[in-house]
Structure formats: C-alpha cells, structure tokens
C-alpha positions, 0 to 999 in steps of 0.5 A: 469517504472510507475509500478516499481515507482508504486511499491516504492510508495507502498513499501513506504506506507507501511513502512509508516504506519507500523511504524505509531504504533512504533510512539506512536502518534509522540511521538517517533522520529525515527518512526515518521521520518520514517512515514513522509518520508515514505508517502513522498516518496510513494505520490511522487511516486504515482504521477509519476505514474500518468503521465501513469496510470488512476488514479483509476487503480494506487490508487486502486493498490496501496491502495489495495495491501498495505491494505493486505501488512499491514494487513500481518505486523499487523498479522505477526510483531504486533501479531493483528490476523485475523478472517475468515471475514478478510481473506475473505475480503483481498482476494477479495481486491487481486482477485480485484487487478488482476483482474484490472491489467490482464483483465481490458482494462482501465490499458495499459500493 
C-alpha cells in the first residue's frame, strides 16, 4: 500500500501545482480550491507513506517523479518548451529515481 499511497501523493502534487499557474496568484477560485486540496491530499499521503518508507527514498520519489511530470504538463498543457539541458537534466532525475527504487537496498521491495 505505501507505493499505491506514494502514487496519489504524487498524483496529487502534481495536480497541484499545475493548477498553481490557472490561479493567478489565488486570484481565481476554483484553481486555487484545486491547488489547496491538491497539496493537501498529496502531504497526507506522503505522510502515509512514511510510516514504510525512508524519508529520503519516499521525498526523492516523490519530488523526483513530479519534477518531470510537471515539466511534461509545462511543455505539453502550457506550451513552456524545453531545451536540450532540460531534457538532459530530466532523465538524470528518471535514471535517479530507478536507480533508487530497483537497486538501492535503503527502499524495501
């Protein structure tokens, strides 16, 4: 269960924070319900997961594999492209994330 609750948190995040831009600073009601109950739900269930996981493998997960899914609705949703250097960097993060999740002993599998 704490990678299927590692999963919504992320999820969650991301919803979050791609909806941050449609807010205009909180200036728009029903983004900014969105980006509150967002983060909301992806802190409670980041916290679930913490009862499993190391910290650092859940935060890395989860930060790492939002980085690159919000990067993705930046490009895709928002038009906000990326160069070589970002793609470069995002893959890192990706090889990163594998490579903690499949070969590191610190995460239980």
């Amino acid at each position: 269960m704490n990678w299927f609750y590692l999963a919504i948190a992320i999820v969650s995040e991301v919803i979050a924070t791609s909806a941050l831009k449609a807010a205009e600073g909180f200036t728009q009601l029903v983004p900014s319900i969105v980006v509150v109950v967002g983060y909301a739900a992806a802190f409670y269930f980041l916290s679930l997961t913490l009862r499993t996981l190391p910290i650092g493998i859940a935060y890395a997960a989860w930060s790492g594999i939002g980085i690159v899914l919000v990067s993705l609705i930046g490009w895709f949703v928002y038009r906000q492209p990326l160069d070589a250097a970002a793609i470069i960097g995002i893959s890192l993060i990706i090889i990163g994330v594998v490579i903690l999740n499949f070969f590191s002993k610190s995460t239980p599998h």
